[in-house]
C-alpha positions as CSV (number, residue, x, y, z in Angstrom):
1,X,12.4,13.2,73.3
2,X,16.0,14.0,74.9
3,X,14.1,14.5,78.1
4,X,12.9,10.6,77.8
5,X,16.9,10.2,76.9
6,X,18.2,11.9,80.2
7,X,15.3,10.0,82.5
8,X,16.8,6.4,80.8
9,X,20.5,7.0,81.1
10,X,20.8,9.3,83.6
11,X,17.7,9.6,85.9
12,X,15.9,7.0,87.9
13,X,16.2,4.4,85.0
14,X,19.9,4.0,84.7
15,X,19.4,1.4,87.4
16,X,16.9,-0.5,85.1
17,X,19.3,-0.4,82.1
18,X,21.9,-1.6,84.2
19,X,20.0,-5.1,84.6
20,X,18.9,-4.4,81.5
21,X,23.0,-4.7,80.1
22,X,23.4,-7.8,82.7
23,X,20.5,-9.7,81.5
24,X,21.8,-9.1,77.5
25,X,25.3,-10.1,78.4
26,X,24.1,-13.1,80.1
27,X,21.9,-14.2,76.7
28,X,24.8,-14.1,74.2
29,X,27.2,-15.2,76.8
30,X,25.5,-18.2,77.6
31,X,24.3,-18.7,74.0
32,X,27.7,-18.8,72.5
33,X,28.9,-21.4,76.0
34,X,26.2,-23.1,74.8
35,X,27.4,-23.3,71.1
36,X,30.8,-24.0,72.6
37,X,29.4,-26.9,74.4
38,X,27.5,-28.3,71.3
39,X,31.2,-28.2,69.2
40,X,32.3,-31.0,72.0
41,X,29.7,-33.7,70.8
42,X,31.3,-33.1,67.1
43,X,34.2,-35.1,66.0
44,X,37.1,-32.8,63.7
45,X,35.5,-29.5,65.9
46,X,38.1,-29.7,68.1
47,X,40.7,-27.7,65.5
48,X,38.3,-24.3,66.4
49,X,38.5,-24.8,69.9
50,X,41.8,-22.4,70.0
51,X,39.6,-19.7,69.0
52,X,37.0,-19.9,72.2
53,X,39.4,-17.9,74.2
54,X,39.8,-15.1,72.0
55,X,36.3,-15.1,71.9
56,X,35.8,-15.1,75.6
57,X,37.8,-12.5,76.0
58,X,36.3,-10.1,73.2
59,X,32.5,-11.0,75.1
60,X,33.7,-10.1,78.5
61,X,35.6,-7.0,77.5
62,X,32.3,-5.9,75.1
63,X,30.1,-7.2,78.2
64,X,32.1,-5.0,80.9
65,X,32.0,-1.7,78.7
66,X,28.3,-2.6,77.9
67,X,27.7,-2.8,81.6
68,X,29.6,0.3,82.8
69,X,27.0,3.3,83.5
70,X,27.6,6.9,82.4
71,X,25.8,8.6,85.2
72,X,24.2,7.2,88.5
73,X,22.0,8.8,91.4
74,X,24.9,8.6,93.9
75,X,24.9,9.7,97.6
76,X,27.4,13.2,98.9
77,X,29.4,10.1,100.3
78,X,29.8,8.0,97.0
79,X,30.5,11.0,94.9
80,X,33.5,12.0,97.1
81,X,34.8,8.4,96.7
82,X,34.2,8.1,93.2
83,X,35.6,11.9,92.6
84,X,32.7,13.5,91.4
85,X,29.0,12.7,90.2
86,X,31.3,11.3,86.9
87,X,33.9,8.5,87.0
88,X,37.2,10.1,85.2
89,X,37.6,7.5,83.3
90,X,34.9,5.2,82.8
91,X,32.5,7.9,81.8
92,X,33.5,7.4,78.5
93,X,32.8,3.5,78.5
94,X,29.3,4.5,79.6
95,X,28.4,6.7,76.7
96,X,26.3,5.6,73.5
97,X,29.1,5.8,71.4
98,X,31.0,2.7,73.2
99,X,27.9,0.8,73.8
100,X,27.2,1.1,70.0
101,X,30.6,-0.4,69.0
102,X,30.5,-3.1,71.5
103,X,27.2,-4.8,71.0
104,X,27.8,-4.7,67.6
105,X,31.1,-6.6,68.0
106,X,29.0,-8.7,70.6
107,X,27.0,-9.8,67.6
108,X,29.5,-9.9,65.2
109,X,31.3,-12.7,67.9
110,X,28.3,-15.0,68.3
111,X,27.9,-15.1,65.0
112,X,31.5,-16.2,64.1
113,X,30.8,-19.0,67.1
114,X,27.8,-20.3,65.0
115,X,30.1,-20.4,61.6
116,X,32.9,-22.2,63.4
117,X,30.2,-25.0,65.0
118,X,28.5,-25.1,61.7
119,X,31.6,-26.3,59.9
120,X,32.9,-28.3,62.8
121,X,32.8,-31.8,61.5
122,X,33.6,-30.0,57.8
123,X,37.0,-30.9,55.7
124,X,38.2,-30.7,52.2
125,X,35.6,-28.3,50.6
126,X,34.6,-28.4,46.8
127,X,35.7,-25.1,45.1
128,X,33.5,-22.7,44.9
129,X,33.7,-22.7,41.1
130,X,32.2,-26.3,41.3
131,X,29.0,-25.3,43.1
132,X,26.9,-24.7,40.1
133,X,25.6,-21.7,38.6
134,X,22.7,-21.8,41.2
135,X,25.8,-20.9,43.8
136,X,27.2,-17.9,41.9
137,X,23.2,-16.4,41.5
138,X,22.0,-16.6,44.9
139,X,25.9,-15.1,46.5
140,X,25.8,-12.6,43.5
141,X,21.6,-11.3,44.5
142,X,22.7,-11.4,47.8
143,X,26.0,-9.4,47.2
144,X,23.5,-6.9,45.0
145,X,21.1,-6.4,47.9
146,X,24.0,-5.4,49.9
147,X,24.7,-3.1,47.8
148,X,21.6,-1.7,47.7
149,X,21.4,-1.7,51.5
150,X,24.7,0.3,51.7
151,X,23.7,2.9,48.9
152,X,20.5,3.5,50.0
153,X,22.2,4.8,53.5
154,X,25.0,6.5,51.8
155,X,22.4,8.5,49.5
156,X,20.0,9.2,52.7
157,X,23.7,10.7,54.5
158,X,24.4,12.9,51.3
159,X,20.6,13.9,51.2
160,X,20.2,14.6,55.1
161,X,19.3,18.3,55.9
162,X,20.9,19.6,59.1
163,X,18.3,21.8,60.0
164,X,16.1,18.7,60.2
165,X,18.3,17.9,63.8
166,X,18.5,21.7,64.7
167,X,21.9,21.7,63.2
168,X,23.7,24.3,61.8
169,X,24.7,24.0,58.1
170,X,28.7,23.8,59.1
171,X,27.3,21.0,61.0
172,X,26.9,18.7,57.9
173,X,30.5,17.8,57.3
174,X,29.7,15.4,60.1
175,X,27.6,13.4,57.4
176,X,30.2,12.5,55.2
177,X,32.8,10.7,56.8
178,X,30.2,7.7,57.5
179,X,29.0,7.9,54.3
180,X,32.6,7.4,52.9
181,X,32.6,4.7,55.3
182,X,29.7,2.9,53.6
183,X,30.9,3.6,50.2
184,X,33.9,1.7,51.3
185,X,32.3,-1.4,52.9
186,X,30.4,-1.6,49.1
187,X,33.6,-1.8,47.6
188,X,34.5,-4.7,50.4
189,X,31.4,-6.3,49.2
190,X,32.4,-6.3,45.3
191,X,35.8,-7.4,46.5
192,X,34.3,-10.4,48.7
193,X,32.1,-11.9,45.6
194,X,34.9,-11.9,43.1
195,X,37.3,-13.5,45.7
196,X,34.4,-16.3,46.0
197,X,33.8,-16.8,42.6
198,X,38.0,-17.2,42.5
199,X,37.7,-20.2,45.1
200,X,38.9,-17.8,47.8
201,X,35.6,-17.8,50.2
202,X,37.3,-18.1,53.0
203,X,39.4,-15.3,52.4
204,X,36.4,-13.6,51.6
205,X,35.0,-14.2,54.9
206,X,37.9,-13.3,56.3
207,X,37.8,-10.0,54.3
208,X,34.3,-8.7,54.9
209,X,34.5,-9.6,59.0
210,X,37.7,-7.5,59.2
211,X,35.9,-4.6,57.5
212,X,32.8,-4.7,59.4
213,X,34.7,-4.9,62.7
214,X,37.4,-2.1,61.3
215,X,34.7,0.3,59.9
216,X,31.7,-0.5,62.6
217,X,33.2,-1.1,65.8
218,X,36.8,0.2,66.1
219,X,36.6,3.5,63.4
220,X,32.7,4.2,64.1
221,X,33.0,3.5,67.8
222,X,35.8,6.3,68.0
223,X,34.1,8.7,65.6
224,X,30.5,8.5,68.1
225,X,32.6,10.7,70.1
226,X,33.3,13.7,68.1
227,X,29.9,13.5,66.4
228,X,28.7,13.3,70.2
229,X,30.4,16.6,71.2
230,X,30.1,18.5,67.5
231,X,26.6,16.8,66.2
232,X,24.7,15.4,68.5
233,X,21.9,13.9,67.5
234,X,23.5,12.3,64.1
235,X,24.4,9.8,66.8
236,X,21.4,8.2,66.0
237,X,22.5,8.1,62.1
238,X,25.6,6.8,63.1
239,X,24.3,3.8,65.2
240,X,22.1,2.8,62.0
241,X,25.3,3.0,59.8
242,X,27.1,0.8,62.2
243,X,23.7,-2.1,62.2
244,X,23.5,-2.0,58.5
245,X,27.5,-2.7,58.2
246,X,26.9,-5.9,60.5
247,X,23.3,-6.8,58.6
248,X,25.3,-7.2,55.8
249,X,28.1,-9.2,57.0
250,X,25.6,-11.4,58.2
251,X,24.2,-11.8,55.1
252,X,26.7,-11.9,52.5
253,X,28.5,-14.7,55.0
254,X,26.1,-16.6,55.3
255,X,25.1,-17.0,52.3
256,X,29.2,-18.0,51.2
257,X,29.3,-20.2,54.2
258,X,26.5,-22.4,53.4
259,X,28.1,-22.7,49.2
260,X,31.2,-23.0,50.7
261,X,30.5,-26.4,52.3
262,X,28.0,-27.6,50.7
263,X,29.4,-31.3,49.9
264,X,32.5,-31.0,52.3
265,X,34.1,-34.0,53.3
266,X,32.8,-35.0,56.1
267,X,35.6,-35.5,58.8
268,X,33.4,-37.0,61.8
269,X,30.0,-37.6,62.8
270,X,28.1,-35.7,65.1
271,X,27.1,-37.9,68.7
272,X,23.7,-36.5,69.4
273,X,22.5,-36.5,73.2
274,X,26.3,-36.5,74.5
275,X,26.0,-32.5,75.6
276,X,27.5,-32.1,78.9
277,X,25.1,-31.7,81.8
278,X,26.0,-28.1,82.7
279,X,24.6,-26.9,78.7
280,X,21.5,-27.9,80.0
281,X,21.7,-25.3,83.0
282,X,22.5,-22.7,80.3
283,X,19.7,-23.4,78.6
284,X,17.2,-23.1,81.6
285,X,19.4,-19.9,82.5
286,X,18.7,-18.4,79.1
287,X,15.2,-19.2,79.4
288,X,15.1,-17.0,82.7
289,X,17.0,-14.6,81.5
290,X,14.5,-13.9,78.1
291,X,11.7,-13.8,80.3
292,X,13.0,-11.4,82.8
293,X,14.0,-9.4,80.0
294,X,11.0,-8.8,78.2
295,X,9.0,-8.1,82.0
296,X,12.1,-5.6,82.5
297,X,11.5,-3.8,79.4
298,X,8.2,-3.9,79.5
299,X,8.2,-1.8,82.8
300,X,11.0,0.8,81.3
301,X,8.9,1.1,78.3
302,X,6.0,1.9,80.2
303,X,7.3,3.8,83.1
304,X,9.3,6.3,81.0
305,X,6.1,8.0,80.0
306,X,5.4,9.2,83.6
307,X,2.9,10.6,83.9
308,X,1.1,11.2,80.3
309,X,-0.9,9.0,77.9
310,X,0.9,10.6,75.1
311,X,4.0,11.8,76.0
312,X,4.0,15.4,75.7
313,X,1.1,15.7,74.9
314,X,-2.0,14.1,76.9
315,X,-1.4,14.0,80.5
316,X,-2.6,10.6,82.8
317,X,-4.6,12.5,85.7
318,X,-5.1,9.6,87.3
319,X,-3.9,8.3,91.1
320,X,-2.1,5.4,89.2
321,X,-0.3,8.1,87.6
322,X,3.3,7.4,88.9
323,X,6.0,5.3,88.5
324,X,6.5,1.9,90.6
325,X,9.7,1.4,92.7
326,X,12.2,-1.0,92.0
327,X,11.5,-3.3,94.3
328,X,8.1,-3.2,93.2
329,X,9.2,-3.8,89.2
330,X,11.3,-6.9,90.4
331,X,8.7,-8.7,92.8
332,X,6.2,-8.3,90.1
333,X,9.0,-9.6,87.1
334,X,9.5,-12.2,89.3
335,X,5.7,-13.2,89.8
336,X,4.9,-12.9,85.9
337,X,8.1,-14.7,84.9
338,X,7.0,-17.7,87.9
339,X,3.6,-17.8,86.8
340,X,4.8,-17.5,82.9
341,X,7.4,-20.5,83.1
342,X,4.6,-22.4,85.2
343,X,1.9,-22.7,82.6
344,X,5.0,-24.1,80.4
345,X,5.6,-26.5,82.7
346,X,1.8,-27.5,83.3
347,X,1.6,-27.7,79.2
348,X,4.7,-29.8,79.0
349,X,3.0,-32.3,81.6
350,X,-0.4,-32.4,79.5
351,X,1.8,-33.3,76.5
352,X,3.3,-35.6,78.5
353,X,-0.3,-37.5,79.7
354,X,-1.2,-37.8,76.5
355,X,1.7,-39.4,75.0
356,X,1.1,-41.6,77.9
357,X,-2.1,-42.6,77.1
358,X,-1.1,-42.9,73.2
359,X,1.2,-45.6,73.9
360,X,-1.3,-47.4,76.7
361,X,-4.0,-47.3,73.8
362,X,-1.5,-48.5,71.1
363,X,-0.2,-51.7,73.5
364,X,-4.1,-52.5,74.0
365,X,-4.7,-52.6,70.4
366,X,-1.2,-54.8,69.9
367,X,-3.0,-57.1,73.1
368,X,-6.1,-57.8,71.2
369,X,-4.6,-58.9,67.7
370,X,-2.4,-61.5,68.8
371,X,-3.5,-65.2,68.7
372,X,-5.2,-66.9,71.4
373,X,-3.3,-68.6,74.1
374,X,-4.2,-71.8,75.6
375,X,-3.4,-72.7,79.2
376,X,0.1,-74.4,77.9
377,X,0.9,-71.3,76.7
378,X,0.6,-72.5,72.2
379,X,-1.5,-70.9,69.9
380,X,-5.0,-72.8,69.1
381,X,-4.1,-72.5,65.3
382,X,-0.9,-74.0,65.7
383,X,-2.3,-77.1,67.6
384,X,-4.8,-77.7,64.3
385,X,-1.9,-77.9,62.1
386,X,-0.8,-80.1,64.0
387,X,-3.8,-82.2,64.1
388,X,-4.2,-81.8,67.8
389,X,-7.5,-80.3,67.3
């Protein structure tokens, strides 16, 4: 419902989505530190670290638009400083369009962090055309299901009725450009497999990340905006072209990455337990952070029905009809993610006791099978050989 829409974004609820963006930013922030900190215990991954500050910089930049709101409650005395109920120019950074482009290109980031501490202690790979035949199947299917991903969105755009989004026929020029879009990114993906099966995967790679980000994030990102203000509600369409384009580069990657070093010299080994202490504190903070999360979500989810069982249609008569403060939603987050972290904890321990008692069982039975001792300290079977005894 766009009335559900305007009560998230703009009503009560922006607040909520604006710890909402926080808490996501945090979770691929600190994943991708964390992978960063994993490279450091790899020998030969130092020769990626120049990346990490391009990367940083492309997180924060996607985190900071992410973050910025379109449209706050705000007091006679904040709109005056801010100029209006609408920043000037942030208002733009706080629509849909610009969020869709930047978590995408949030995505599209983390991912290229995992490739680069995947191959980290990777050298001299074996050509591509040296894999097998098993190598050139399983990239081809996977290139063909691309494909088929791609197509099946371009023929629903070609196929997609106007009047089904109270659109006017004129309206339906809208539909194309994406669809030319798509039809482009499935001539990236035949272009990607041929350059693989040349010996060029990393080219490939190369070629089908720059398309994704070109097409998805910088061209798709820009276009949210007219289709906002001409089409509205093929927004929607146009956010499911944009997740498809980055499905597939996940894919199709993936699957070259893992042919593509398969049998790789191997340029250093990997020193296991040597993460620095401060990973460790990401971890616990990603932890948190999921937790909150899903208790965050879970009261937007169920708070932006109001007042009705069915939205719309069944109405909750009820006095616990209404919808909890804020200060309410975070002491009770805060309680379920305490209690829920707890139980961990106390099932970790229980773990822990038994192990304990495995290895004080195991030491008695060790106890009981070795050889008598006599006072001295020898054996009784060893004194018989001797003819002590």
């Amino acid at each position: 419902s766009p009335v559900m829409g305007n009560i998230m974004m703009g009503g009560a609820f922006s607040w909520t989505f604006i710890i909402q963006a926080m808490l996501i930013g945090v979770l691929f922030i600190g994943a991708n530190y964390y992978l960063w900190s994993g490279m450091q215990r790899i020998s030969g991954a130092e020769r990626y670290q120049g990346y990490i500050k391009y990367l940083t910089v492309i997180l924060i930049v996607c985190f900071a638009i992410w973050l910025t709101p379109h449209n706050l409650p705000l007091s006679p005395r904040e709109q005056a400083l801010v100029g209006g109920q609408y920043h000037p120019v942030i208002k733009y950074l706080g629509l849909m369009s610009a969020k869709n482009a930047v978590v995408n290109f949030i995505i599209l980031t983390t991912f290229f962090s995992f490739l680069l501490y995947r191959r980290g202690n990777k050298g001299k790979t074996v050509p591509f055309s040296q894999q097998g035949p098993e190598a050139r199947l399983i990239v081809g299917v996977v290139g063909g299901i691309c494909i088929l991903l791609l197509g099946w969105l371009v023929y629903s755009l070609f196929a997609l009725d106007p009047a089904s989004m109270n659109l006017g026929p004129d309206r339906r020029q809208y539909f194309l450009f994406p669809a030319y879009l798509l039809m482009g990114q499935m001539a990236a993906v035949v272009g990607v497999v041929l350059l693989t099966f040349y010996d060029r995967g990393k080219q490939a790679q190369w070629l089908y990340f720059g398309s994704t980000v070109l097409f998805a994030v910088l061209i798709l990102g820009v276009y949210g905006f007219v289709v906002m203000e001409k089409a509205n509600p093929f927004l929607r369409q146009i956010a499911v072209v944009q997740v498809m384009m980055v499905v597939t580069c996940l894919l199709l990657n993936t699957a070259i990455d893992i042919f593509l070093f398969r049998g790789a010299e191997v340029v250093g080994g990997i020193s296991w337990g040597r993460m620095p202490a401060r990973s460790q504190y990401v971890l616990i903070l990603l932890c948190l952070t999921i937790v909150i999360l899903m208790g965050l979500m879970g009261f937007i989810r169920s708070g932006l029905r109001e007042d009705w069982h069915i939205y719309g249609v069944m109405r909750d008569t009820s006095l616990g009809a209404y919808t909890p403060t804020m200060a309410y939603m975070a002491k009770m987050v805060a309680i379920i993610t305490g209690t829920f972290l707890g139980l961990v904890t106390f099932v970790f321990w229980l773990s822990g006791l038994a192990g304990k008692e495995e290895k004080v069982a195991h030491a008695g039975e060790v106890g009981q099978s070795l050889p008598a001792l006599d006072p001295g300290g020898e054996a009784a079977g060893d004194k018989e050989l001797r003819g002590e005894e």
